[in-house]
C-alpha positions in Angstrom: 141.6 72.1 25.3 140.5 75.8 25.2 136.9 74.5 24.0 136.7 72.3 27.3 138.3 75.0 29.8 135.1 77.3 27.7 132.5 74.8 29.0 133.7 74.4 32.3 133.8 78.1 32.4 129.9 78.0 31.4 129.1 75.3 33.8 130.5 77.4 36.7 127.9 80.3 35.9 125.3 78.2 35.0 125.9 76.8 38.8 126.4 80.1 40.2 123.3 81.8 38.4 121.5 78.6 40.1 122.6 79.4 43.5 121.9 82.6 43.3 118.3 82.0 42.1 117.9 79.8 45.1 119.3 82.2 47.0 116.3 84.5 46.3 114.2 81.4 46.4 114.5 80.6 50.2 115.1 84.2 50.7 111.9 84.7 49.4 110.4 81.4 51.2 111.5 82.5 54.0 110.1 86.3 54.1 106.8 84.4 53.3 107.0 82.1 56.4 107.7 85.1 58.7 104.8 87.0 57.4 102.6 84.5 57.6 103.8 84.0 61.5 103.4 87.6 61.7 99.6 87.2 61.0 98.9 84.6 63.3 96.5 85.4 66.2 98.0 86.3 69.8 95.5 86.1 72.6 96.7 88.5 75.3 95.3 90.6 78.4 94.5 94.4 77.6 97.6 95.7 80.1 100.7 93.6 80.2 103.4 93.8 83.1 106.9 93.3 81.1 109.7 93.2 84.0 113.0 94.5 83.3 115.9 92.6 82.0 117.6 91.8 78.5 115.3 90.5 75.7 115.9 87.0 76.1 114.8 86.8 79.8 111.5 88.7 78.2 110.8 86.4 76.1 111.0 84.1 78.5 108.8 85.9 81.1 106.4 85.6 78.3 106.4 82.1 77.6 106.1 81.2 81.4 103.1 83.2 80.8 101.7 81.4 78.0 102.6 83.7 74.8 104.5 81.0 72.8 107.5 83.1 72.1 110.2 81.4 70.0 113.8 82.2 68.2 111.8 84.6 65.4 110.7 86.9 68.0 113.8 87.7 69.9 115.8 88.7 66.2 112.8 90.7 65.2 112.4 92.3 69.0 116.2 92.6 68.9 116.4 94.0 65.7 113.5 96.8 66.0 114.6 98.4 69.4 113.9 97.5 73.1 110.9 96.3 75.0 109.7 98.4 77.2 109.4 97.3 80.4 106.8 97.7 83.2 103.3 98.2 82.3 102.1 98.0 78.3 99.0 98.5 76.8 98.2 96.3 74.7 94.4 97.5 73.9 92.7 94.1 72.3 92.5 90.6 74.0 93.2 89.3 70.2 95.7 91.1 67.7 98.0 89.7 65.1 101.8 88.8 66.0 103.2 91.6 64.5 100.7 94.0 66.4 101.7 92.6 69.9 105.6 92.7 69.1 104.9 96.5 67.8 103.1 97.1 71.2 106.1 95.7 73.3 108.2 97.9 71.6 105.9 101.2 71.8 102.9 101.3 74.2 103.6 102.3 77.7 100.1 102.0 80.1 98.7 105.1 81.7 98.9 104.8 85.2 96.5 106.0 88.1 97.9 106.0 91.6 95.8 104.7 94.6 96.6 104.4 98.3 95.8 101.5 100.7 96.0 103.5 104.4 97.3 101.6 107.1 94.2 100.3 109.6 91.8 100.5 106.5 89.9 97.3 105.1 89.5 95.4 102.0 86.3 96.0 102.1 86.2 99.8 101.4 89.5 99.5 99.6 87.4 97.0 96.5 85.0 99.6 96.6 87.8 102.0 95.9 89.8 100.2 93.4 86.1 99.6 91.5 85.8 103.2 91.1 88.6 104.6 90.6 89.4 102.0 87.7 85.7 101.7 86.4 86.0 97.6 87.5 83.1 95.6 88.5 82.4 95.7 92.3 81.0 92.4 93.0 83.9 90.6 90.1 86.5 92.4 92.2 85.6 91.1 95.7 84.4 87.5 93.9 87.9 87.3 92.7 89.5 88.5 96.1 87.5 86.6 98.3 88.3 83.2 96.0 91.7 84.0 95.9 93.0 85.7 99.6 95.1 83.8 101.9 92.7 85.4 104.6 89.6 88.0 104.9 92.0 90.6 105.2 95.7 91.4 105.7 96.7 90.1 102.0 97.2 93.2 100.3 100.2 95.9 102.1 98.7 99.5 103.1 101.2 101.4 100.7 100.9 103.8 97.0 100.5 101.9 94.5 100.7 102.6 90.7 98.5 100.6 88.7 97.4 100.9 84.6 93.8 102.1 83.6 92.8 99.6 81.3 93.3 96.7 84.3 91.2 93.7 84.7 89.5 92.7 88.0 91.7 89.3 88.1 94.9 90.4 87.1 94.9 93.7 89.6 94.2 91.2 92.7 96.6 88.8 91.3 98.7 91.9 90.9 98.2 93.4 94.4 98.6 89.5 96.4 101.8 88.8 94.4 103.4 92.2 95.2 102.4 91.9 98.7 103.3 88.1 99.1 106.5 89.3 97.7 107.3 91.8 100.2 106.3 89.8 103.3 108.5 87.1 101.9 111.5 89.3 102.0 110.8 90.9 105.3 110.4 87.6 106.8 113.7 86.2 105.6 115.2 89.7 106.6 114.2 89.0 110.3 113.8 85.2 110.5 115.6 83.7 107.7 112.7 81.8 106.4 109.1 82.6 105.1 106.1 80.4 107.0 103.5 81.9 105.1 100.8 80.7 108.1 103.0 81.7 111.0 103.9 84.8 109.4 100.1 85.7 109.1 99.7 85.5 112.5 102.0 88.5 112.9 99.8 90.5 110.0 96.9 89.9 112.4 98.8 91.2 115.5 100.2 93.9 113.1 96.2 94.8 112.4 95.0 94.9 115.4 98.3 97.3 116.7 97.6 99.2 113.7 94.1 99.8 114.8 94.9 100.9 118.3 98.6 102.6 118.3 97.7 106.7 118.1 101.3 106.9 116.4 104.4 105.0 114.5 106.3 105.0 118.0 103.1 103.7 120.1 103.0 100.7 118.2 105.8 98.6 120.3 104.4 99.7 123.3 100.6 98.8 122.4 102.1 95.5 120.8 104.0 95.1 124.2 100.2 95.4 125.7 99.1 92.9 123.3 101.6 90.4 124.2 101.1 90.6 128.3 97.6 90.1 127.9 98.1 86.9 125.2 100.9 85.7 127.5 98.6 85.9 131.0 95.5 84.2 129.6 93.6 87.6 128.9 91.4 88.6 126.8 92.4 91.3 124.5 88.9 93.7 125.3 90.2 96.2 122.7 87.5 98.0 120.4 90.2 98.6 117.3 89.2 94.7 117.0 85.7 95.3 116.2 86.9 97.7 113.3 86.9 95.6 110.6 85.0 95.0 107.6 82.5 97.2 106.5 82.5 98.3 110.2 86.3 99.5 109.9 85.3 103.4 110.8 82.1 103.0 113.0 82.0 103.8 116.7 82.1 100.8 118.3 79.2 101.1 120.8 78.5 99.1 124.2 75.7 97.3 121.7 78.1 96.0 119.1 80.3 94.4 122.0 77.0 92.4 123.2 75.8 91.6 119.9 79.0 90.4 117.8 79.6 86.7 117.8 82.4 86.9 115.6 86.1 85.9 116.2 86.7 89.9 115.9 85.2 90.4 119.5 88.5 90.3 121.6 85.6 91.3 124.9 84.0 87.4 124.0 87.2 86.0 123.0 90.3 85.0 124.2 93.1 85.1 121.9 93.7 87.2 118.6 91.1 87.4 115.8 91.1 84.1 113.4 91.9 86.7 110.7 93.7 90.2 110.7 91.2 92.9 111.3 93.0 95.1 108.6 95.7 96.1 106.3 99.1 96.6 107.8 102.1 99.0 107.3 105.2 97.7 107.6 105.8 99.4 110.8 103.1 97.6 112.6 104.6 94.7 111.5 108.1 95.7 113.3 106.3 96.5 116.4 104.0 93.0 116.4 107.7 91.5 116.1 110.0 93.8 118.3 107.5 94.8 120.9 109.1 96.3 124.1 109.7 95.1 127.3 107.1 96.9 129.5 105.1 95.7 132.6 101.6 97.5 130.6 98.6 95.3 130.5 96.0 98.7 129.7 96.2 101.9 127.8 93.7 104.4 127.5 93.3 107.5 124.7 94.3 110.1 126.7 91.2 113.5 125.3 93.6 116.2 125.4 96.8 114.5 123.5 95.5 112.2 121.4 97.8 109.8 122.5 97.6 106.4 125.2 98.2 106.7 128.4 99.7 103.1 129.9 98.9 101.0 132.9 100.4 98.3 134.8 97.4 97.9 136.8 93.5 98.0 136.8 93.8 100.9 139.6 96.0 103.0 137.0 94.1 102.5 134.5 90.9 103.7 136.2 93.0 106.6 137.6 93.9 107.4 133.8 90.1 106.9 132.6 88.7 108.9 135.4 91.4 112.0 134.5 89.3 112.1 130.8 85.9 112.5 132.7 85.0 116.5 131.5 87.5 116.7 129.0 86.6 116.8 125.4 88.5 114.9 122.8 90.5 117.9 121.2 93.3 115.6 120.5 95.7 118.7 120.7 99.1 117.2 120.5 101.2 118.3 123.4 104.9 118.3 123.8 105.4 115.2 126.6 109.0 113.9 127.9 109.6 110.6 126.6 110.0 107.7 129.3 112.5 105.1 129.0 109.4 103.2 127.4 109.2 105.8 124.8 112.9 106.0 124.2 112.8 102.1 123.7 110.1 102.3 121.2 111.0 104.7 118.8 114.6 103.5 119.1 112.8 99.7 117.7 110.8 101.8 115.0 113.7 104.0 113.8 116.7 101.2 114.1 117.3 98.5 110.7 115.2 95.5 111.1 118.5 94.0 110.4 120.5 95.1 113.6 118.0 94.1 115.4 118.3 91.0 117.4 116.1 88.3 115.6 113.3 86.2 117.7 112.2 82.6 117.2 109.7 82.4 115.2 107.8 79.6 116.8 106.9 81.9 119.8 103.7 82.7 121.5 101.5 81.9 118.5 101.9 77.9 118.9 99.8 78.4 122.5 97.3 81.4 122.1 95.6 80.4 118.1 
């Protein structure tokens, strides 16, 4: 009895010494897989955007993005800190899995600033971007052009903060889906839905306000302008039109109104530009929307001020042009009274788009393009 209580006794270690040894076995199998799947090749752009959020919806930001992240990567990203989110240089196009989860976790881009003003092109702005981020000219604008929704208008005049280190397709792709973002929510803000091709024939009314307006609190009274003339049949006969491209800063002389067939010549042409002559603020945006109600059909740059004097009529407008005959453009702000006009427009610019009462966006558009 006590032999056979012995040999049980035996049998149990035996088995226990067993499973322990395969414990270390697939341990050991195991610690081999995951090093071998921590030397298999990642291809990967040389800056990464990583948007913020827990590590699972990282992971699966990554995988929409084609980086084949599975179950192994969230313990081992999990287990070694946090990802860092926003831009991360990665340095190589190909590096090891373990090298791209160790970049994740430590390598945050160095970023360059760069400003897109309001009223200024794409075209000098690709020239900028080339420059100031060492990027190929011509692969910048090839990429642009083959990309953009129109010539112009699809990137948002504001500060943006980019990594150096950034190719030429993934900065446009950047730039467009940053924009596109925020005209999607400002659309819904105002109209409740985003009609990408409706909503671009604001941008171009916003561009061509934004080329004229002398100031933020112009720009419902110029788009007011703008509207009167569209409304009556007129054409538009504004030189801010003739601005764009590589011609966005040159005088625009009684020759280039002859001589330019394009859509862009609102002397020739009735009707807005078929594209937006420039990029857009925000504000110009508002004021295409909410213009004022005003009687104008003319304004006029008034030399001392700076700023545009308005007309209901041709006669008051040629009263207005003849009072800057002799007067030299000193543009020497003056202290004026605001008008009711004035008082209505920088109460649209200053007031929540979201108090403000919301028009139909199948408006004018549908009849003047």
């Amino acid at each position: 009895m006590e032999y056979n209580k012995n040999i049980k006794r035996k049998d149990e270690n035996n088995i226990k010494i067993l499973m322990f040894f395969n414990t270390i076995y697939l341990f050991l199998i195991a610690c081999i897989m995951v090093l071998y799947y921590l030397t298999l090749p990642v291809v990967s752009t040389k800056i990464l955007y990583i948007p913020k959020g827990s590590t699972s919806n990282i992971i699966s930001h990554l995988n929409k993005n084609g980086y084949e992240m599975n179950i192994i990567d969230e313990v081992i990203l999990k287990s070694s800190g946090y990802i860092q989110s926003g831009w991360i240089d990665i340095e190589q196009t190909r590096l090891t899995k373990m090298d791209f989860l160790i970049k994740l976790l430590t390598s945050k881009a160095a970023l360059k600033t760069v400003t897109l003003i309001p009223g200024e092109t794409s075209y000098f702005f690709l020239k900028k971007l080339a420059e100031e981020f060492n990027l190929d000219e011509e692969k910048l604008t090839k990429i642009y052009n083959e990309h953009a929704y129109k010539l112009d208008g699809n990137i948002l005049a504001d500060t943006y903060s980019l990594p150096v280190g950034m190719n030429e397709e993934y900065l446009i792709f950047y730039l467009f889906s940053q924009t596109n973002r925020k005209y999607e929510e400002f659309s819904k803000k105002i109209f409740g839905i985003y009609d990408k091709n409706k909503w671009f024939n604001y941008i171009t009314l916003a561009s061509v306000i934004q080329k004229e307006a002398a100031t933020r609190n112009e720009m419902p009274i110029v788009a007011s302008v703008i509207h009167n003339r569209l409304k009556k049949g007129m054409p538009l006969q504004m030189d801010g039109t003739l601005n764009y491209g590589k011609y966005s800063n040159s005088v625009v002389t009684a020759d280039r109104i002859r001589n330019d067939d394009s859509s862009y010549n609102t002397y020739k042409n009735k009707g807005l530009p078929k594209n937006p002559v420039c990029a857009v603020s925000l504000d110009s945006i508002k004021a295409a929307i909410f213009p004022v109600k005003s009687n104008y059909l003319y304004f006029v740059r008034d030399n001392k001020t700076g700023l545009h004097k308005f007309a209901k009529t041709f006669e008051e407008h040629q009263i207005n042009i003849q009072a800057n005959v002799g007067v030299s453009k000193t543009y020497t702000k003056v202290n004026e009274t605001p008008n009711d006009i004035d008082n209505e427009a920088i109460d649209i610019m200053k007031n929540d788009i979201t108090n403000q009462k919301t028009p139909s966006i199948k408006d004018l558009f549908n009849s003047v393009n």
